[in-house]
HTML snippet that shows the backbone in 3Dmol.js (N, CA, C, O; Angstrom):
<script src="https://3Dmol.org/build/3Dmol-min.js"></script>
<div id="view" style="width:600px;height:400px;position:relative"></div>
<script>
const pdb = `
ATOM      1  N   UNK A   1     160.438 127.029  85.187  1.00  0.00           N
ATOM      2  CA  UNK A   1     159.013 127.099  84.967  1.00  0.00           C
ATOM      3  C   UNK A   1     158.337 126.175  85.964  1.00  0.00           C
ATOM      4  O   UNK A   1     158.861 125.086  86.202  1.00  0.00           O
ATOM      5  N   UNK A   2     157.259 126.519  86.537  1.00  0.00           N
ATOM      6  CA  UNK A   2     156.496 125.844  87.342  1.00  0.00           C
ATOM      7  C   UNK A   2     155.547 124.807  86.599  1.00  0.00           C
ATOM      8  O   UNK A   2     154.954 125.158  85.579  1.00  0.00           O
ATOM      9  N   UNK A   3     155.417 123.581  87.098  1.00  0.00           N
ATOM     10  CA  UNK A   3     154.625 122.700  86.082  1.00  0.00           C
ATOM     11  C   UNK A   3     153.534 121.589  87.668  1.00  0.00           C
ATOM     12  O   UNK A   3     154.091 121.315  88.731  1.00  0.00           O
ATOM     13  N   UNK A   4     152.698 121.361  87.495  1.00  0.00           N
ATOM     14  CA  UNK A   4     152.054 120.476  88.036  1.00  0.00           C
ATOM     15  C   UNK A   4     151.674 119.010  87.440  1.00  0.00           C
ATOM     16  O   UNK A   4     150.968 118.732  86.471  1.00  0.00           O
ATOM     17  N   UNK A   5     152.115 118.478  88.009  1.00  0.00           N
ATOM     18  CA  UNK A   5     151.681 116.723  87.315  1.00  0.00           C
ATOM     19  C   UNK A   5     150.472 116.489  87.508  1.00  0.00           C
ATOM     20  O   UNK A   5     149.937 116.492  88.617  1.00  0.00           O
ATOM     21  N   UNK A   6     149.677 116.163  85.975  1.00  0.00           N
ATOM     22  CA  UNK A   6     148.652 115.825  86.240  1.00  0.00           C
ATOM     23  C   UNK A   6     148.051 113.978  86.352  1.00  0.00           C
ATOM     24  O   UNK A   6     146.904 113.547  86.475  1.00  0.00           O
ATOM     25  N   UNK A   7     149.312 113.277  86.252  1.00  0.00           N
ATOM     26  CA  UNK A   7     149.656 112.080  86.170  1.00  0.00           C
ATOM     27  C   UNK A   7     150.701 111.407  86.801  1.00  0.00           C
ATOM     28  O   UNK A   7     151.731 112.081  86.827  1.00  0.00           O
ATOM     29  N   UNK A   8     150.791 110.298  87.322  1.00  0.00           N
ATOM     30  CA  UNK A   8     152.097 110.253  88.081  1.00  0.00           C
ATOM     31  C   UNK A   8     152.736 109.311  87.300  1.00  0.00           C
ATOM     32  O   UNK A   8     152.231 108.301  86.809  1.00  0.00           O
ATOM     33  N   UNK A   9     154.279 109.834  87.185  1.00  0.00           N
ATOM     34  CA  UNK A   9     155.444 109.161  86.140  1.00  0.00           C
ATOM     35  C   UNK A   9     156.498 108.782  86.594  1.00  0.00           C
ATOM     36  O   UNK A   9     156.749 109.068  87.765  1.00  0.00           O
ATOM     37  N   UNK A  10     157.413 108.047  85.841  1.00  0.00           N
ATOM     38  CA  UNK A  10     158.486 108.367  86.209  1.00  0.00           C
ATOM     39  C   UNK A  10     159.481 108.070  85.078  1.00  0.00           C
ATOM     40  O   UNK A  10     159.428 107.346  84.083  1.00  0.00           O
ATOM     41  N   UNK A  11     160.654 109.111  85.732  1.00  0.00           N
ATOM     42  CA  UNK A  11     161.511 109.175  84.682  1.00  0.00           C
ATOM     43  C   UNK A  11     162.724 108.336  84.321  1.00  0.00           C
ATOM     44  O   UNK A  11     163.665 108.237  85.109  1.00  0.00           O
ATOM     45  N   UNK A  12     162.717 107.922  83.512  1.00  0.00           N
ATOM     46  CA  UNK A  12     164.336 106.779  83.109  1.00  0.00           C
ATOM     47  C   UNK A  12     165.088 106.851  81.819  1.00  0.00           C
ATOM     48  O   UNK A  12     164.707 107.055  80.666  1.00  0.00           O
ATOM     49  N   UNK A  13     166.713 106.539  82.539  1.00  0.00           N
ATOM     50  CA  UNK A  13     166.992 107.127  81.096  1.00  0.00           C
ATOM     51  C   UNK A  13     168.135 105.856  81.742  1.00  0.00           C
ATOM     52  O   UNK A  13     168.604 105.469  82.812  1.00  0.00           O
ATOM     53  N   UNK A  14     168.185 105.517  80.080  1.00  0.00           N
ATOM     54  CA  UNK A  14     168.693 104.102  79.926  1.00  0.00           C
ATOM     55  C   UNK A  14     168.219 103.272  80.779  1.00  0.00           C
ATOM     56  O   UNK A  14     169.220 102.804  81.322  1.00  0.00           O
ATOM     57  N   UNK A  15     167.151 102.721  81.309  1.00  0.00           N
ATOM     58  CA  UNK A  15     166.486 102.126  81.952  1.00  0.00           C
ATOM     59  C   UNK A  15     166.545 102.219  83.064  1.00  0.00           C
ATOM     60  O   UNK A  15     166.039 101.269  83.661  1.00  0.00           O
ATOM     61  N   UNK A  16     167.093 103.225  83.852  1.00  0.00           N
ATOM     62  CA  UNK A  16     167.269 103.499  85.118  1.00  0.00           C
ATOM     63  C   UNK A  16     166.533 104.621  85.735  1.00  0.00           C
ATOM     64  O   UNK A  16     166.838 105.797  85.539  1.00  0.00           O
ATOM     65  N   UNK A  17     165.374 104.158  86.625  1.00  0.00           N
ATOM     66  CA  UNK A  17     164.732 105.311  87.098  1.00  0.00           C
ATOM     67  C   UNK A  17     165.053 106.098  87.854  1.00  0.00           C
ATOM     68  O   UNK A  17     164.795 105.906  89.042  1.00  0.00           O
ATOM     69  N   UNK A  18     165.862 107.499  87.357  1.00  0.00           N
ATOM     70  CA  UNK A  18     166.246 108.682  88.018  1.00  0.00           C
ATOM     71  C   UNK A  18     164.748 109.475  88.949  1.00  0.00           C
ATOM     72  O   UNK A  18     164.963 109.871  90.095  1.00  0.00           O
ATOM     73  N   UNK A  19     163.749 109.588  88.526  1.00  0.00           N
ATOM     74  CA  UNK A  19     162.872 110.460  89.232  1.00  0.00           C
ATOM     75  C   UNK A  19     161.504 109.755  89.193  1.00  0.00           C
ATOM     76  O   UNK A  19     161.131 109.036  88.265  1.00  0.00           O
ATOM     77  N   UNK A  20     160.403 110.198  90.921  1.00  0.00           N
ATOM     78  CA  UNK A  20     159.457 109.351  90.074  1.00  0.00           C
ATOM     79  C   UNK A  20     158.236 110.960  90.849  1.00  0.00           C
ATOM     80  O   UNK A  20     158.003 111.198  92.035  1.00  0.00           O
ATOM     81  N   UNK A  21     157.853 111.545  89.891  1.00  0.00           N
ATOM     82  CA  UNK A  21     156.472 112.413  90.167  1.00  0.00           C
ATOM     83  C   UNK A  21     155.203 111.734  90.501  1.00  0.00           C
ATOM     84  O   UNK A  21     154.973 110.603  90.074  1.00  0.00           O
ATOM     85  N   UNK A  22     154.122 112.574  91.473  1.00  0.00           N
ATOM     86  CA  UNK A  22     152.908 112.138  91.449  1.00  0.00           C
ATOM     87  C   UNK A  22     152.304 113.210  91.392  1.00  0.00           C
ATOM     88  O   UNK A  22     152.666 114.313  91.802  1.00  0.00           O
ATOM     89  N   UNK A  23     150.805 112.734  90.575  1.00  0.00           N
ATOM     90  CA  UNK A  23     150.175 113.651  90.365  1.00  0.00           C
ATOM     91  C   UNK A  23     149.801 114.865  91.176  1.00  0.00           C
ATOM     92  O   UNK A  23     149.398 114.776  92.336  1.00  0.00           O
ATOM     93  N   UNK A  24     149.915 115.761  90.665  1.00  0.00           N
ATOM     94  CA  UNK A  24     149.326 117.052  91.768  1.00  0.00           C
ATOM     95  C   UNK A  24     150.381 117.686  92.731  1.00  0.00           C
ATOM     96  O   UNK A  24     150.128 118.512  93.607  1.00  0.00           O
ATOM     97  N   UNK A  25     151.766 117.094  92.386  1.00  0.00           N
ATOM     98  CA  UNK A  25     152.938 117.558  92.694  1.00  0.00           C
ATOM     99  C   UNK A  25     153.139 118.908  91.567  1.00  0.00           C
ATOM    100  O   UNK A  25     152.674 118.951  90.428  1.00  0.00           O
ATOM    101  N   UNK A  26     154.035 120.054  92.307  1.00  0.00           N
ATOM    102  CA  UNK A  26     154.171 120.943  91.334  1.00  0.00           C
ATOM    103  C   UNK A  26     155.866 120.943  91.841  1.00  0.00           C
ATOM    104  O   UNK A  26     156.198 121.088  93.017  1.00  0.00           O
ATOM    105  N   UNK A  27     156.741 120.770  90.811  1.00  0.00           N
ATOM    106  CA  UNK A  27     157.676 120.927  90.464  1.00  0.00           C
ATOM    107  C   UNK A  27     158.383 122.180  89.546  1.00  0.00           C
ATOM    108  O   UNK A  27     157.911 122.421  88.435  1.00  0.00           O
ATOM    109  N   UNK A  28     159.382 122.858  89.995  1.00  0.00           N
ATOM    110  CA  UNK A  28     160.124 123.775  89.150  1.00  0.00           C
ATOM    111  C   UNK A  28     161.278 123.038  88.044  1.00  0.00           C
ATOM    112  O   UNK A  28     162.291 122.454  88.427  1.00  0.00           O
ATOM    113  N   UNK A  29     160.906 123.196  86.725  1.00  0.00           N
ATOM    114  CA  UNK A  29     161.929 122.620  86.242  1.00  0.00           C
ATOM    115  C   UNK A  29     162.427 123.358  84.959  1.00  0.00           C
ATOM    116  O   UNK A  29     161.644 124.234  84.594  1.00  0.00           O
ATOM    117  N   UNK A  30     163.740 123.186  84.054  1.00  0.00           N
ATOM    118  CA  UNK A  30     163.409 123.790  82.796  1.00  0.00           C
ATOM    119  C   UNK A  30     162.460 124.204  81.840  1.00  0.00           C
ATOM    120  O   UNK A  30     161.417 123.553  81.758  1.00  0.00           O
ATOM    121  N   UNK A  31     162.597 124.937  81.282  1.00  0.00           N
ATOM    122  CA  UNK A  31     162.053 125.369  80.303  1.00  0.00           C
ATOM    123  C   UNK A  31     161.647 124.324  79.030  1.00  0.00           C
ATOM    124  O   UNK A  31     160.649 124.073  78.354  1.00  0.00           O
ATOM    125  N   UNK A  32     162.673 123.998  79.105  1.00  0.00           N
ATOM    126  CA  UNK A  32     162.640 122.559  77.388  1.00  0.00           C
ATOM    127  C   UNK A  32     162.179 121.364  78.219  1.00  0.00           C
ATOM    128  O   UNK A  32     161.527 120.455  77.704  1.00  0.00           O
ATOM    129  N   UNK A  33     162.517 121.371  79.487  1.00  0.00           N
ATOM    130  CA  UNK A  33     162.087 119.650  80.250  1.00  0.00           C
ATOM    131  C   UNK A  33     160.579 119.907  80.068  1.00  0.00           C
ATOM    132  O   UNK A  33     159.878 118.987  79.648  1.00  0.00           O
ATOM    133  N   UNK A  34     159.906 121.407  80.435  1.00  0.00           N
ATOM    134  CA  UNK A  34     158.292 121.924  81.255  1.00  0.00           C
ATOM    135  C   UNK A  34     157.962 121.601  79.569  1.00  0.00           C
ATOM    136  O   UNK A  34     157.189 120.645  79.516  1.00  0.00           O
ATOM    137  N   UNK A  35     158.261 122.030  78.413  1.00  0.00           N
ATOM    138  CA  UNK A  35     158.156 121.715  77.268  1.00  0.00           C
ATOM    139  C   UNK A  35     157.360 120.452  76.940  1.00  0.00           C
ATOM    140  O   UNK A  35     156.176 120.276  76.653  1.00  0.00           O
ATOM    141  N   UNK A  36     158.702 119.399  77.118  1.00  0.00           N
ATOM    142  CA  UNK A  36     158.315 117.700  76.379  1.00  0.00           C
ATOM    143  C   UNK A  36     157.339 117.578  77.838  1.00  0.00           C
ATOM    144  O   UNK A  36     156.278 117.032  77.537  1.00  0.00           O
ATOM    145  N   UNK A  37     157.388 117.872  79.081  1.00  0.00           N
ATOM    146  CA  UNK A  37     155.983 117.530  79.907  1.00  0.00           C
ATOM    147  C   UNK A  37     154.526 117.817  79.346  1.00  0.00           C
ATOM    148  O   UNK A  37     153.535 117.088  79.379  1.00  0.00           O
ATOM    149  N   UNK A  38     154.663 118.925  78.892  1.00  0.00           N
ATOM    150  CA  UNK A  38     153.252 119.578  78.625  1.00  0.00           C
ATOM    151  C   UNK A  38     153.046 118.807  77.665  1.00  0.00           C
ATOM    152  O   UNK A  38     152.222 117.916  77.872  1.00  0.00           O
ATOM    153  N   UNK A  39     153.696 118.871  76.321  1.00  0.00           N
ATOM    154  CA  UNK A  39     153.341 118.378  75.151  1.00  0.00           C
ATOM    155  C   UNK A  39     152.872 116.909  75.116  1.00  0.00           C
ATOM    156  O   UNK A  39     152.067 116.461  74.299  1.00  0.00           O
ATOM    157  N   UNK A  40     153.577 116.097  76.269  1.00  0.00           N
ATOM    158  CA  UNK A  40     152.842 114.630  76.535  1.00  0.00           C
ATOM    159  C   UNK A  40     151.528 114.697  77.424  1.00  0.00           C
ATOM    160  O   UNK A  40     150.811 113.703  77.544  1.00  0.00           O
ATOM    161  N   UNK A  41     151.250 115.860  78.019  1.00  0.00           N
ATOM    162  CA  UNK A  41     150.200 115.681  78.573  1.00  0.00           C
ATOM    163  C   UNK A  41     150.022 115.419  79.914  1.00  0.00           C
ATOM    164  O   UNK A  41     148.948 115.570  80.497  1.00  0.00           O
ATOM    165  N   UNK A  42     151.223 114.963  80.510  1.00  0.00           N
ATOM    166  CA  UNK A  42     151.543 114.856  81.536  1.00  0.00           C
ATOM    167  C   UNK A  42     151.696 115.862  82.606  1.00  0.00           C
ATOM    168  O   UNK A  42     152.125 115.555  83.718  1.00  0.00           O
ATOM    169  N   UNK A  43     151.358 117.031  82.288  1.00  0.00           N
ATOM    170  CA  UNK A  43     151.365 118.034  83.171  1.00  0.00           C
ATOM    171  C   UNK A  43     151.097 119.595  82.561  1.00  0.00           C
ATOM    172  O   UNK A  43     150.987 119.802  81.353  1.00  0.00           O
ATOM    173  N   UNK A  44     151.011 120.644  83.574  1.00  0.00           N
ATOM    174  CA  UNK A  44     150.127 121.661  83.114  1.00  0.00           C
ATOM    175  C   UNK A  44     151.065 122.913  83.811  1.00  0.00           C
ATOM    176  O   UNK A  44     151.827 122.829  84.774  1.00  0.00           O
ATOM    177  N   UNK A  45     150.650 124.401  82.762  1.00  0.00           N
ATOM    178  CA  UNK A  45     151.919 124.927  83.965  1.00  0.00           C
ATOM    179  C   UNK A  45     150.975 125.439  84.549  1.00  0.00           C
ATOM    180  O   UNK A  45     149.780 125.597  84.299  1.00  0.00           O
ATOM    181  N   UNK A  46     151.890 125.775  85.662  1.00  0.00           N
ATOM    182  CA  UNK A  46     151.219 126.832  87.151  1.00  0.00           C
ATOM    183  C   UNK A  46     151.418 128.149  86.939  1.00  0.00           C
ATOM    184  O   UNK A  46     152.605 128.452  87.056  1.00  0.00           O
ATOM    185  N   UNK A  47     150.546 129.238  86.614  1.00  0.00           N
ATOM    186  CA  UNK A  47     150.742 130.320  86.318  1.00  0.00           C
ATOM    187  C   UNK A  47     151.344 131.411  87.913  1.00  0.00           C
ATOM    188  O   UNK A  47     152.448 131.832  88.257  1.00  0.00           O
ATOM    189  N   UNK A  48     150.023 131.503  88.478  1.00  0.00           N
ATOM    190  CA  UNK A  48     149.915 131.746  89.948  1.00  0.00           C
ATOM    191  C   UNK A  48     149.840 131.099  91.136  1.00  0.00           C
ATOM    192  O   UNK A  48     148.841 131.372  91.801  1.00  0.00           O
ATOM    193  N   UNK A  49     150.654 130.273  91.626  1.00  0.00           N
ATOM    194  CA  UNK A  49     150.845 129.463  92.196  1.00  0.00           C
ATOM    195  C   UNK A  49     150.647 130.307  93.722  1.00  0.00           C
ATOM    196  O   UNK A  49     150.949 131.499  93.769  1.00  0.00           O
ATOM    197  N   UNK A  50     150.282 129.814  94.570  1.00  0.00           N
ATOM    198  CA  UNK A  50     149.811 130.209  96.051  1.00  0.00           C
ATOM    199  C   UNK A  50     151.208 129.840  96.408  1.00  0.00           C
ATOM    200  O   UNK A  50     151.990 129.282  95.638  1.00  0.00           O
ATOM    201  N   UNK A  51     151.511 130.261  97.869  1.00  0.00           N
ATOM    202  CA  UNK A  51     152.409 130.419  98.431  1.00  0.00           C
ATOM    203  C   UNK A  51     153.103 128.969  99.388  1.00  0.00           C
ATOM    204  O   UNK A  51     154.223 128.781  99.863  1.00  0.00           O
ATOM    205  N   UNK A  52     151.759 128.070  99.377  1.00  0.00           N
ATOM    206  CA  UNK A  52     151.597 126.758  99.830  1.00  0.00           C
ATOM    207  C   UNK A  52     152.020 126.050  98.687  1.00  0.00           C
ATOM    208  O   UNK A  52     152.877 125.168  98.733  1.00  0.00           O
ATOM    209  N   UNK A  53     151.400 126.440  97.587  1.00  0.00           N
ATOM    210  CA  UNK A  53     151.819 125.594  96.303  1.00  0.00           C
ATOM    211  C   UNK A  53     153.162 125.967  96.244  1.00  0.00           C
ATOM    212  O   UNK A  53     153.887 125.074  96.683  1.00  0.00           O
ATOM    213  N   UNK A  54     153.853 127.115  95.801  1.00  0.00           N
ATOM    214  CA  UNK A  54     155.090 127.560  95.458  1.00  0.00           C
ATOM    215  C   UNK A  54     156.110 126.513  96.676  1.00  0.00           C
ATOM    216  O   UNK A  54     156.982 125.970  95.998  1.00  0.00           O
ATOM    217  N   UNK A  55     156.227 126.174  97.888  1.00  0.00           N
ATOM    218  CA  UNK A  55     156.699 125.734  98.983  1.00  0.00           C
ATOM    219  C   UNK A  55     157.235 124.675  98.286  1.00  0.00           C
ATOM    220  O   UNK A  55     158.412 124.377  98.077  1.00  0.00           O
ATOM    221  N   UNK A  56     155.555 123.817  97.748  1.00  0.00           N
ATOM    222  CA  UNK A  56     156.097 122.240  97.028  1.00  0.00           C
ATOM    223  C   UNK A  56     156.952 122.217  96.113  1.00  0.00           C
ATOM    224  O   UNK A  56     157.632 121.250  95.771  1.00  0.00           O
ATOM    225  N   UNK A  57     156.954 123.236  95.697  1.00  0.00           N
ATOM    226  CA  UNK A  57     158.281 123.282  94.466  1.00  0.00           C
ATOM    227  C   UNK A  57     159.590 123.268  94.596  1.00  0.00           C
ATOM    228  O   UNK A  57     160.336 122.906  93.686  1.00  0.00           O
ATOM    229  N   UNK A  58     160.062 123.733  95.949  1.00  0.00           N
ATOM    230  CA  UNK A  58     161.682 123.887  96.549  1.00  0.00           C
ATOM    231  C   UNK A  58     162.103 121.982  97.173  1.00  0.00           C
ATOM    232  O   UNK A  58     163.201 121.723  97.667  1.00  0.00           O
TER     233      UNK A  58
END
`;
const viewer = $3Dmol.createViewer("view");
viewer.addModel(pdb, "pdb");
viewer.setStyle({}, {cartoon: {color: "spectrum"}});
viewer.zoomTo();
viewer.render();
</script>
């Protein structure tokens, strides 16, 4: 699923920061990950993404 950050985060697990997003980045990611994103608010999905946008995602 395509998701855009509308916030910039980052991710850690056991206190170790594996990933860090910024806003207005659009990322392809799971389904259940695009899930707990949305639901925090932290990001929005991309329905139709332009071909410039789609690029940022690979």
């Amino acid at each position: 699923m395509l998701i855009r950050f509308t916030e910039s985060i980052r991710v850690r697990v056991w206190g170790k920061e594996m990933s860090r997003f910024r806003k207005g980045e659009i990322h392809a990611v799971p389904t259940a990950v695009a899930g707990v994103l949305l639901a925090q608010g932290c990001a929005e999905p991309v329905g139709n993404a332009t071909p410039d946008e789609t690029a940022l995602a690979s």
